[in-house]
PyMOL Python script that loads the backbone (N, CA, C, O; Angstrom):
from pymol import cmd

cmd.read_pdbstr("""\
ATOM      1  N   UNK A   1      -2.622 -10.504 -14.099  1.00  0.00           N
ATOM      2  CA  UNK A   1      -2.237  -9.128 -14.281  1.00  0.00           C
ATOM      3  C   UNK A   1      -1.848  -8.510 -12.928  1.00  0.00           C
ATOM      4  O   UNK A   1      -0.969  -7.648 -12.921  1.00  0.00           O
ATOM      5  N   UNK A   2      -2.596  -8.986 -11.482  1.00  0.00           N
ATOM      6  CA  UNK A   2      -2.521  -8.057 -10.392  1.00  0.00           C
ATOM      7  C   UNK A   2      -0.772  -8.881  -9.738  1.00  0.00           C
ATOM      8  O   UNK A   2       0.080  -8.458  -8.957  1.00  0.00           O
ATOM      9  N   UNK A   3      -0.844  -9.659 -10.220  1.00  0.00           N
ATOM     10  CA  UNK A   3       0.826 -10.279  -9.629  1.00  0.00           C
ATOM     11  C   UNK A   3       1.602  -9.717 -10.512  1.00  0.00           C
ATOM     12  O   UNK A   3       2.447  -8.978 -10.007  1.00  0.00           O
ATOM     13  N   UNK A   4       1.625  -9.809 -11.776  1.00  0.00           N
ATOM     14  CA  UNK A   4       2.639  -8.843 -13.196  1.00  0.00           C
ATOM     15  C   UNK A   4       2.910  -7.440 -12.379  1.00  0.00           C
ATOM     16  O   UNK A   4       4.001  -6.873 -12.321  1.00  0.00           O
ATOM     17  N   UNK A   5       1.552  -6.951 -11.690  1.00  0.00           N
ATOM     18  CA  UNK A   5       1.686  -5.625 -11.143  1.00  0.00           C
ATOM     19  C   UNK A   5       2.499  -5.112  -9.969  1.00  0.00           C
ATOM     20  O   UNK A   5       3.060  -4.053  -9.686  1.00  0.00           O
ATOM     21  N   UNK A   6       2.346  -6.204  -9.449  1.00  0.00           N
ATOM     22  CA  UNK A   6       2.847  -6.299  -7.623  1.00  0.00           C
ATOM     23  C   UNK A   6       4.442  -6.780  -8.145  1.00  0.00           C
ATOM     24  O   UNK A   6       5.263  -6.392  -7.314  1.00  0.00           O
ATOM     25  N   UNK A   7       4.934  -7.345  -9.026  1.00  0.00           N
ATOM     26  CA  UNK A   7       6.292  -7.874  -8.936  1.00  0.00           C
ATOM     27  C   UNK A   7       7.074  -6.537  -9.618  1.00  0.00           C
ATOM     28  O   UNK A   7       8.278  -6.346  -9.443  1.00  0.00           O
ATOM     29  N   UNK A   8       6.268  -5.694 -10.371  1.00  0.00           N
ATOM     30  CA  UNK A   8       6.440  -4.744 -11.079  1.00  0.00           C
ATOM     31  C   UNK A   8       7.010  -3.405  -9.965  1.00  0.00           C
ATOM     32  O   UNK A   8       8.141  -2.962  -9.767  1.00  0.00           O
ATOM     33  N   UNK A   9       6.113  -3.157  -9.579  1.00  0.00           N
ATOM     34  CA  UNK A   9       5.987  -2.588  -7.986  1.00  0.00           C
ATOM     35  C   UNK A   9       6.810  -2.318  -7.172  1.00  0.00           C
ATOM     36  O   UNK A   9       7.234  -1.232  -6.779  1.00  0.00           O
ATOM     37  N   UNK A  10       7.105  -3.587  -6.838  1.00  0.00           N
ATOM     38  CA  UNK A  10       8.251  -4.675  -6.084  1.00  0.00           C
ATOM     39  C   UNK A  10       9.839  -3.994  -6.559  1.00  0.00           C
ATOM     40  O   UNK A  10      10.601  -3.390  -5.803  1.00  0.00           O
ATOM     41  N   UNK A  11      10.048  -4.277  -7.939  1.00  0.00           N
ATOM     42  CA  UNK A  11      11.102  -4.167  -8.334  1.00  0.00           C
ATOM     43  C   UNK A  11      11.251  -2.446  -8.128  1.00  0.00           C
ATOM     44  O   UNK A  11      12.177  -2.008  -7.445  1.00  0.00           O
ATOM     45  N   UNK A  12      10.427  -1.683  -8.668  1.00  0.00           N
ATOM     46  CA  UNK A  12      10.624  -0.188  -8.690  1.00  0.00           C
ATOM     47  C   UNK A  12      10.791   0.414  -7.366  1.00  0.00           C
ATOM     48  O   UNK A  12      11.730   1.206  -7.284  1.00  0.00           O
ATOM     49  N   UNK A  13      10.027   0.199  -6.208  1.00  0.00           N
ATOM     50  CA  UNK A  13      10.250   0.341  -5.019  1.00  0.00           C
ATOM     51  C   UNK A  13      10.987  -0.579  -4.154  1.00  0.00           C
ATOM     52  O   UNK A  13      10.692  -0.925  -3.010  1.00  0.00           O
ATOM     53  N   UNK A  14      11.548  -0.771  -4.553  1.00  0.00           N
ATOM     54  CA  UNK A  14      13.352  -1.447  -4.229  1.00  0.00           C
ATOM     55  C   UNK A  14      14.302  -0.715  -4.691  1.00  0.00           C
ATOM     56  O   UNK A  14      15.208  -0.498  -3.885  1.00  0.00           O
ATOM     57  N   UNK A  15      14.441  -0.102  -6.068  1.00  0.00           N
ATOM     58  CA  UNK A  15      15.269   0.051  -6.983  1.00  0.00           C
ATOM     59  C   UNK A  15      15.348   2.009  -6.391  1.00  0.00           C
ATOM     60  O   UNK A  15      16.320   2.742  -6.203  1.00  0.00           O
ATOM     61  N   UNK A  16      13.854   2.257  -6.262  1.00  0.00           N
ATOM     62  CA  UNK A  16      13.710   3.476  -5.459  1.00  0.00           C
ATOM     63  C   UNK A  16      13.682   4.182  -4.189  1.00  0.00           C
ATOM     64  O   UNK A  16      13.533   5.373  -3.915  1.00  0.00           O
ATOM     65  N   UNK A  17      13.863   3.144  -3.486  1.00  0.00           N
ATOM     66  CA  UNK A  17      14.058   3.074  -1.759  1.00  0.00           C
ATOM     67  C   UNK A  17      12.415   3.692  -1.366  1.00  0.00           C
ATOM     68  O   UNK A  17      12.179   4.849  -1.016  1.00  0.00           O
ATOM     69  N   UNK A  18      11.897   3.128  -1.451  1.00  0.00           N
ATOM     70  CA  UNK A  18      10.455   3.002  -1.234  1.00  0.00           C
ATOM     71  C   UNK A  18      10.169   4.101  -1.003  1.00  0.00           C
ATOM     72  O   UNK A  18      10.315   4.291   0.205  1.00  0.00           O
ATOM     73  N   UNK A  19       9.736   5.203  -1.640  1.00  0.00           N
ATOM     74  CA  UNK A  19       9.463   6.190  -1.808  1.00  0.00           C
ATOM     75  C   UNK A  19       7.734   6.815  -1.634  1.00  0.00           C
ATOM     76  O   UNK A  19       6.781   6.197  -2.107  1.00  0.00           O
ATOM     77  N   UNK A  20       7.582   8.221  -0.820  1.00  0.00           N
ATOM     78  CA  UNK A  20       6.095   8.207  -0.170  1.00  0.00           C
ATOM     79  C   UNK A  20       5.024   8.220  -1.507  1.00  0.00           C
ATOM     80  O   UNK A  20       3.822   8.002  -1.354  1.00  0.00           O
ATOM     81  N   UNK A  21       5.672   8.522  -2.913  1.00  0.00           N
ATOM     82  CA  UNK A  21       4.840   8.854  -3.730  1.00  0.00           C
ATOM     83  C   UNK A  21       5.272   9.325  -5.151  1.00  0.00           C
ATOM     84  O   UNK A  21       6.138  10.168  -5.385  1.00  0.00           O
ATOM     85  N   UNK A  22       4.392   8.517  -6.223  1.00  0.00           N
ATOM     86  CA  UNK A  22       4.783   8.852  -7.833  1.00  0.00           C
ATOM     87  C   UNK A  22       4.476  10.030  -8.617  1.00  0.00           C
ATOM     88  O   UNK A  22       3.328  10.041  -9.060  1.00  0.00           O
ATOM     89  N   UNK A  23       5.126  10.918  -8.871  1.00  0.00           N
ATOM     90  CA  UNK A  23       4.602  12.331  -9.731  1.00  0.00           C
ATOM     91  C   UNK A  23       4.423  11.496 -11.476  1.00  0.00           C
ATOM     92  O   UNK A  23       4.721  10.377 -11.894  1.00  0.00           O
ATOM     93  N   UNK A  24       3.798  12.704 -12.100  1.00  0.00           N
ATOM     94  CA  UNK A  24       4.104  12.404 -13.877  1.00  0.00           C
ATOM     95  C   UNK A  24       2.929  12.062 -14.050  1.00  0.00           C
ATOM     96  O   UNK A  24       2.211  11.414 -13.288  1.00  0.00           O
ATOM     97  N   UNK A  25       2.671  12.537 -15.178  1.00  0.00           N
ATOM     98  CA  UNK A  25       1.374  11.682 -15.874  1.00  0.00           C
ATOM     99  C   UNK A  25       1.731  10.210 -15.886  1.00  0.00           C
ATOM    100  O   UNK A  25       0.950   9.633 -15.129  1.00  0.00           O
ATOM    101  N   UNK A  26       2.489   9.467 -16.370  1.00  0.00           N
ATOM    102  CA  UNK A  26       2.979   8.058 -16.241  1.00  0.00           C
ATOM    103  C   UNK A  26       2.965   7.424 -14.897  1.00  0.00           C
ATOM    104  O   UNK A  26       2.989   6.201 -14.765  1.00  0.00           O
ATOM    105  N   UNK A  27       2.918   8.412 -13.708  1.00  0.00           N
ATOM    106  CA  UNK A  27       3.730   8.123 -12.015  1.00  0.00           C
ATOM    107  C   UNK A  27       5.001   7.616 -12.517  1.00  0.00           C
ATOM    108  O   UNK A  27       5.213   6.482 -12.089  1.00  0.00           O
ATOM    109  N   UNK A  28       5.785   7.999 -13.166  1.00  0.00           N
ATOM    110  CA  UNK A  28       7.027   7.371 -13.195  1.00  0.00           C
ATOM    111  C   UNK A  28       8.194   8.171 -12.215  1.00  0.00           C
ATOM    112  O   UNK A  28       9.139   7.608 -11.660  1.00  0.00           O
ATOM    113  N   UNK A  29       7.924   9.394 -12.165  1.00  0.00           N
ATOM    114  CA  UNK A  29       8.797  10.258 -11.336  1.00  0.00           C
ATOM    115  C   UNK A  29       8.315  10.040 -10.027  1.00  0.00           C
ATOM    116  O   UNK A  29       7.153   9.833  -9.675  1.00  0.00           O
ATOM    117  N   UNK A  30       9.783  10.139  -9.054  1.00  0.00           N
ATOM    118  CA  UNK A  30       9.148  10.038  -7.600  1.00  0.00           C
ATOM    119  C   UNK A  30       8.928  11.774  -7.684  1.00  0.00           C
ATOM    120  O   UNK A  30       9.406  12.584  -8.478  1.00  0.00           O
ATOM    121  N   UNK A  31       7.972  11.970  -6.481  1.00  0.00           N
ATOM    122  CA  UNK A  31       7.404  13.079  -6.225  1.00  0.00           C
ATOM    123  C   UNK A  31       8.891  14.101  -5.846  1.00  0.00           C
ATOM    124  O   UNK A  31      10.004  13.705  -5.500  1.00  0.00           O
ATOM    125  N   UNK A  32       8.466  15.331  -6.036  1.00  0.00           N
ATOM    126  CA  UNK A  32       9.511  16.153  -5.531  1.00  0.00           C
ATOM    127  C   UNK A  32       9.689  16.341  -4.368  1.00  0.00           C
ATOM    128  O   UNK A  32      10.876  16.390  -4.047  1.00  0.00           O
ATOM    129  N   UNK A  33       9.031  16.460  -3.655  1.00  0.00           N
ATOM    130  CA  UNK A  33       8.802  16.566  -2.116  1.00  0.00           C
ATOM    131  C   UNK A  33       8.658  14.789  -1.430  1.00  0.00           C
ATOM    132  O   UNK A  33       8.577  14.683  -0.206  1.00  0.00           O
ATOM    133  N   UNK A  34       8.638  13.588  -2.242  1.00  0.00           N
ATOM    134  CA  UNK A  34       8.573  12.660  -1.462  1.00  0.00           C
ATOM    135  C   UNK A  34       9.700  12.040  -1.084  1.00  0.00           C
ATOM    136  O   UNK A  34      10.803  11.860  -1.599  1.00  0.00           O
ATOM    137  N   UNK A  35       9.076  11.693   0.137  1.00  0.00           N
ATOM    138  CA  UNK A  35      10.478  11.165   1.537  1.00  0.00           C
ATOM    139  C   UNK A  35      10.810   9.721   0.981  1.00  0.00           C
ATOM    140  O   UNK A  35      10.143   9.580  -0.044  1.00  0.00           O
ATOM    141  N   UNK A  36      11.472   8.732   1.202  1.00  0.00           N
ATOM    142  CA  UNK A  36      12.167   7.751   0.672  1.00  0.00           C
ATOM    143  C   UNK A  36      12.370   6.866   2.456  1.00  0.00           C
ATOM    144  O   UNK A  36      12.829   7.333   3.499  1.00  0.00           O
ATOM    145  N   UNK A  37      11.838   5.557   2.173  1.00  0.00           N
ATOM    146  CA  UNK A  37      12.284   4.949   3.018  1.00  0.00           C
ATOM    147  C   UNK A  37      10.774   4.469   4.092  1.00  0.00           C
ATOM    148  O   UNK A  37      10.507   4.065   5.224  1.00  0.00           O
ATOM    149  N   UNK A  38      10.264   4.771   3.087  1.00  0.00           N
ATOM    150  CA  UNK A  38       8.548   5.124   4.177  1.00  0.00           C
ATOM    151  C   UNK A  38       7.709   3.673   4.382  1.00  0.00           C
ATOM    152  O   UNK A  38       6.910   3.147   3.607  1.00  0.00           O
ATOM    153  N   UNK A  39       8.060   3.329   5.374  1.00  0.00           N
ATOM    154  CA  UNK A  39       7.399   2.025   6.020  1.00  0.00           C
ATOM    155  C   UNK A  39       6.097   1.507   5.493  1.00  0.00           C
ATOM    156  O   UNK A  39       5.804   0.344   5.216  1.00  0.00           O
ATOM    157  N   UNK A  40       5.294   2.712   5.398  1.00  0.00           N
ATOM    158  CA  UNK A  40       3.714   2.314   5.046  1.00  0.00           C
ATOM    159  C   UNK A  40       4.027   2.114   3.726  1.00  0.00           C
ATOM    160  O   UNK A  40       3.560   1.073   3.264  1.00  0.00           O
ATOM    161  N   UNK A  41       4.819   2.943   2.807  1.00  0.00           N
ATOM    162  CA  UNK A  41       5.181   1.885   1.581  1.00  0.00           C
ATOM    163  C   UNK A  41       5.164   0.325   1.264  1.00  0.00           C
ATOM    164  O   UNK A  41       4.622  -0.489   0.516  1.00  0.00           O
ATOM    165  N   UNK A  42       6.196   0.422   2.408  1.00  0.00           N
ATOM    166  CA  UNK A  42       6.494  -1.202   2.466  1.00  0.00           C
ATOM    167  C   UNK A  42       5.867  -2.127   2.930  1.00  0.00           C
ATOM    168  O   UNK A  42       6.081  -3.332   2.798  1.00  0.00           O
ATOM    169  N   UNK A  43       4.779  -1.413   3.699  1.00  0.00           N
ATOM    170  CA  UNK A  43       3.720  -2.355   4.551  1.00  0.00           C
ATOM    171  C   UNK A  43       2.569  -2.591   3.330  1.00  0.00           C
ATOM    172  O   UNK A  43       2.175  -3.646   2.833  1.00  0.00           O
ATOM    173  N   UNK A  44       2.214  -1.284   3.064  1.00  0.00           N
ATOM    174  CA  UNK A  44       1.144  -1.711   1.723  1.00  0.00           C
ATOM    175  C   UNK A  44       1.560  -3.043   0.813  1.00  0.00           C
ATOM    176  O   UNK A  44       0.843  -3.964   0.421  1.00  0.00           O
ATOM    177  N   UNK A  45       3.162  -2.775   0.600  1.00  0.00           N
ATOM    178  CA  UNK A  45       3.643  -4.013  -0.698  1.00  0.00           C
ATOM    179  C   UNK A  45       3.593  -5.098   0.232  1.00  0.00           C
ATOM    180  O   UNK A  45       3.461  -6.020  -0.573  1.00  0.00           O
ATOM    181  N   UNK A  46       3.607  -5.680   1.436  1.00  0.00           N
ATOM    182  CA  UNK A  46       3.784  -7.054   2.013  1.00  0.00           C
ATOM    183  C   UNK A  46       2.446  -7.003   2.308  1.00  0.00           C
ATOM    184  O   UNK A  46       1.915  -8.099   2.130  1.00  0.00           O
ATOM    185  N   UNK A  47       1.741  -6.197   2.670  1.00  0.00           N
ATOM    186  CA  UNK A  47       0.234  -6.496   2.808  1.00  0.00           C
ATOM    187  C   UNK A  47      -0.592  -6.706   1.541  1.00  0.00           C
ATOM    188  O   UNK A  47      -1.709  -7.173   1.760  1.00  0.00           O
ATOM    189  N   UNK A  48      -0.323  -6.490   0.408  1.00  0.00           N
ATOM    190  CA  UNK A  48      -0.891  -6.966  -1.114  1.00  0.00           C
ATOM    191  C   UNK A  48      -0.463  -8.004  -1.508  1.00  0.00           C
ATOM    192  O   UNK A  48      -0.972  -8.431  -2.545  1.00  0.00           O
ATOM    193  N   UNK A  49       0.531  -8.745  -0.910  1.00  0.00           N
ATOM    194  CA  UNK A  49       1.537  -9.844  -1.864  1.00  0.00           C
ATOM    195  C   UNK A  49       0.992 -10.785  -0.809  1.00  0.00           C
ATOM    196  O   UNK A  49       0.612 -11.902  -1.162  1.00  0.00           O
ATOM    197  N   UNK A  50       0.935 -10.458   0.318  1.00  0.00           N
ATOM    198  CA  UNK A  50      -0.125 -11.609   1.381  1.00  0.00           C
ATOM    199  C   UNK A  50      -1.230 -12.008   0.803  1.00  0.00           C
ATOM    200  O   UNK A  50      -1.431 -13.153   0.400  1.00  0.00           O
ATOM    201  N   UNK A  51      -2.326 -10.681   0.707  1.00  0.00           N
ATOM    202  CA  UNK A  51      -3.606 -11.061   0.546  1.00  0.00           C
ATOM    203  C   UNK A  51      -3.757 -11.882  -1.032  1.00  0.00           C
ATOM    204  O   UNK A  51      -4.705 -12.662  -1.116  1.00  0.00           O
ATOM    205  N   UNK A  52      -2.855 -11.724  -2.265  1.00  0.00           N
ATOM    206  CA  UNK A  52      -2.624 -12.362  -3.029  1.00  0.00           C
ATOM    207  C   UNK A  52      -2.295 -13.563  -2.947  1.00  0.00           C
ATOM    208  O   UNK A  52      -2.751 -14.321  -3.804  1.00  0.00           O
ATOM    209  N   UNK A  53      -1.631 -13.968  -2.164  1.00  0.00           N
ATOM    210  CA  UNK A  53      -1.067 -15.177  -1.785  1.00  0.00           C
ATOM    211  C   UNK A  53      -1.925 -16.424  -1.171  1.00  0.00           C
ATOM    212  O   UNK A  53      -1.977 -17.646  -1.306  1.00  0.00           O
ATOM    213  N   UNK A  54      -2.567 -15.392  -0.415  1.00  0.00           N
ATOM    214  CA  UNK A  54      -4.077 -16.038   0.731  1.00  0.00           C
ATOM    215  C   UNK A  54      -4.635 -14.934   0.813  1.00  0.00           C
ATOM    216  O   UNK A  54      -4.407 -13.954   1.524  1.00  0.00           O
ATOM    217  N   UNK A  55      -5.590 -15.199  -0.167  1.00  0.00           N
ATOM    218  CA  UNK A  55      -7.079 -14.429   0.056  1.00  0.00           C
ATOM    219  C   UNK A  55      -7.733 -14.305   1.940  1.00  0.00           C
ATOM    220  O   UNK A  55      -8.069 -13.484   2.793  1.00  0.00           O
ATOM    221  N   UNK A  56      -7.600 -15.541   1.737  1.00  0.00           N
ATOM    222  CA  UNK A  56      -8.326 -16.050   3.242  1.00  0.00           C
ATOM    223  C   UNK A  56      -7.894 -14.655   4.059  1.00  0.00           C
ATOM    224  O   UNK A  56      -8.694 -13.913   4.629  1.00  0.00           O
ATOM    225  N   UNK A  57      -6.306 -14.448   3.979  1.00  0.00           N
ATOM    226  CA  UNK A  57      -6.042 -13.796   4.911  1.00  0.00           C
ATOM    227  C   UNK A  57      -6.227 -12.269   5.168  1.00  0.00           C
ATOM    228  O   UNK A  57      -5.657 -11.578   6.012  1.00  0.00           O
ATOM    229  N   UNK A  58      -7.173 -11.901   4.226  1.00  0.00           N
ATOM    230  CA  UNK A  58      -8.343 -10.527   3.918  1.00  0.00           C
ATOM    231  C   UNK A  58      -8.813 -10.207   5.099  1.00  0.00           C
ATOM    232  O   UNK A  58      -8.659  -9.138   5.689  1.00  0.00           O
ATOM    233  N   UNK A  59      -9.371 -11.111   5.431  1.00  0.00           N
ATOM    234  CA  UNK A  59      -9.754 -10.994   7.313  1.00  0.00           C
ATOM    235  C   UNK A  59      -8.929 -10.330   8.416  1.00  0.00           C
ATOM    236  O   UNK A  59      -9.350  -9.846   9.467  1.00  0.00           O
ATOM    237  N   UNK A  60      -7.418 -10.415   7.883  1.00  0.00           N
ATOM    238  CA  UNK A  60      -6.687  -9.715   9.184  1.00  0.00           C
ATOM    239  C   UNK A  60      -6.964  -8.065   8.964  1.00  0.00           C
ATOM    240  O   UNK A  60      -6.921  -7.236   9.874  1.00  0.00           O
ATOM    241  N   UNK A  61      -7.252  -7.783   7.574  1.00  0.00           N
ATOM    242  CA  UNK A  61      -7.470  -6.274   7.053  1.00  0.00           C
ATOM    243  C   UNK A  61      -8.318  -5.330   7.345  1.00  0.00           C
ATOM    244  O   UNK A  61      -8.196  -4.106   7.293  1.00  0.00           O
ATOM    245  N   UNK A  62      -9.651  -6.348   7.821  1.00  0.00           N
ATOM    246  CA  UNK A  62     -11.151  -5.612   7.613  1.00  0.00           C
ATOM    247  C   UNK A  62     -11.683  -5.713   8.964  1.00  0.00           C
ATOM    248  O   UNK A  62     -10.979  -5.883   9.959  1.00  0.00           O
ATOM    249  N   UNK A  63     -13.161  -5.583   8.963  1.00  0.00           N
ATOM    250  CA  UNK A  63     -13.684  -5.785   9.989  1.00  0.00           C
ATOM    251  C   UNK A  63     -15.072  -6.556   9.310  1.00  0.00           C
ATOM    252  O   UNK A  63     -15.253  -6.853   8.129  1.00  0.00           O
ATOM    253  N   UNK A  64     -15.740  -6.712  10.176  1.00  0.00           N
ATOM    254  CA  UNK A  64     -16.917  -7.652   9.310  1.00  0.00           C
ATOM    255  C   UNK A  64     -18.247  -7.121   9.371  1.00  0.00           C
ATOM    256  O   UNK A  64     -19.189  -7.423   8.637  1.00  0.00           O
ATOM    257  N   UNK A  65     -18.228  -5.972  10.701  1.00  0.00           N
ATOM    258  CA  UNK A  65     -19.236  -5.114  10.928  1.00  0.00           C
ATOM    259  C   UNK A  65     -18.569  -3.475  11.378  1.00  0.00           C
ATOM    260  O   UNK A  65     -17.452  -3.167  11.793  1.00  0.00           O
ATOM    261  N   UNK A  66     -19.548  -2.805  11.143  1.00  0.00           N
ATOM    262  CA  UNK A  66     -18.986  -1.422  11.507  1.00  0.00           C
ATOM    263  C   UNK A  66     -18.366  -1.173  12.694  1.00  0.00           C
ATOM    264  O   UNK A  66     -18.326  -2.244  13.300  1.00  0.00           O
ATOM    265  N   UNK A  67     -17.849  -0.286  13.349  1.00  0.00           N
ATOM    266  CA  UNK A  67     -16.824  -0.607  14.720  1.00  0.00           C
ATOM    267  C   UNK A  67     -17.587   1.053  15.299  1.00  0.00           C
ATOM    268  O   UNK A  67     -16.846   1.978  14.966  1.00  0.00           O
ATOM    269  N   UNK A  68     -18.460   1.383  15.820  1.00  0.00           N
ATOM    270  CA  UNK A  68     -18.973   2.791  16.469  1.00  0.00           C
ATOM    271  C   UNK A  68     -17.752   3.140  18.051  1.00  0.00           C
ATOM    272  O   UNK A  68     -17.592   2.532  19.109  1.00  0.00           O
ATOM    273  N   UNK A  69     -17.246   4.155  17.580  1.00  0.00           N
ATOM    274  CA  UNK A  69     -16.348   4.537  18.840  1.00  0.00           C
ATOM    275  C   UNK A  69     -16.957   5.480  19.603  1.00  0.00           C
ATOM    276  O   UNK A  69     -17.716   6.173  18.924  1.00  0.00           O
ATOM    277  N   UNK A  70     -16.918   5.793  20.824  1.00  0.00           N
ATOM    278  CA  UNK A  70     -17.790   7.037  21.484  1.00  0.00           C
ATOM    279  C   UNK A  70     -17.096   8.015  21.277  1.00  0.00           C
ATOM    280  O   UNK A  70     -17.710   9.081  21.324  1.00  0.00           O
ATOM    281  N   UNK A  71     -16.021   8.068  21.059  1.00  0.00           N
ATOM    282  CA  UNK A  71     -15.388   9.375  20.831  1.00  0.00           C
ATOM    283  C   UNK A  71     -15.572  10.438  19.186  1.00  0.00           C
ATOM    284  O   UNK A  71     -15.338  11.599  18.849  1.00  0.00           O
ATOM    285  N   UNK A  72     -16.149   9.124  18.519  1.00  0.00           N
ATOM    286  CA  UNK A  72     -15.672   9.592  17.133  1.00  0.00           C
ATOM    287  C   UNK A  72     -17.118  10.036  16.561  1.00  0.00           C
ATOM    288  O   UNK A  72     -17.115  10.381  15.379  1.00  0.00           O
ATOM    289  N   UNK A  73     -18.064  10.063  17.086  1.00  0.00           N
ATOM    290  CA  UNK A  73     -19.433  10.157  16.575  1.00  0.00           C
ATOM    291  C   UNK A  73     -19.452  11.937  15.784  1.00  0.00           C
ATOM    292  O   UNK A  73     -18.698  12.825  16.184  1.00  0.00           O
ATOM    293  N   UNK A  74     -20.024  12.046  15.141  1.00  0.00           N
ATOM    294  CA  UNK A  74     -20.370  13.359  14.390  1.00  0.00           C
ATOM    295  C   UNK A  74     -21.863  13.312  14.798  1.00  0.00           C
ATOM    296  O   UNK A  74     -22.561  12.299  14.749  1.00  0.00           O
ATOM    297  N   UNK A  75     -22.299  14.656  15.244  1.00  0.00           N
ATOM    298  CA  UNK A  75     -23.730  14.950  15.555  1.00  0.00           C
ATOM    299  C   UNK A  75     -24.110  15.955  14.499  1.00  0.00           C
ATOM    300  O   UNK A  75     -25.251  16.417  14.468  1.00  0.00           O
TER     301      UNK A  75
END
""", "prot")
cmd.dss("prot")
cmd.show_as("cartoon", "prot")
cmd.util.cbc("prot")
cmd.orient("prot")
């Protein structure tokens, strides 16, 4: 089903020039306000069709332990 989905995907955001986002109860409409052409679109679809492809390669995605930055702490 998750490849039926991704080829599905695939075809619509091609056909739609990769668009930032789906309106409609269905998401079938692109958004009114969304921009067309949007990289992180396209990065999400080659980054799902990877990790589908090779699980293994889940690892380039994540981290394996929490990452504490000094800058980012909330007190």
């Amino acid at each position: 089903m998750a490849f039926r989905a991704i080829a599905l995907a695939e075809t619509r955001l091609i056909e739609d020039r990769f668009p930032e986002y789906y309106d409609g109860k269905q998401g079938r409409l692109i958004g009114k306000s969304a921009r067309i052409y949007q990289t992180w679109t396209l990065a999400g679809l080659l980054a799902t069709k990877e990790i589908m492809n090779n699980p293994k390669h889940i690892d380039l995605f994540s981290f394996e332990s929490e990452i504490e930055s000094p800058g980012c702490r909330l007190w």
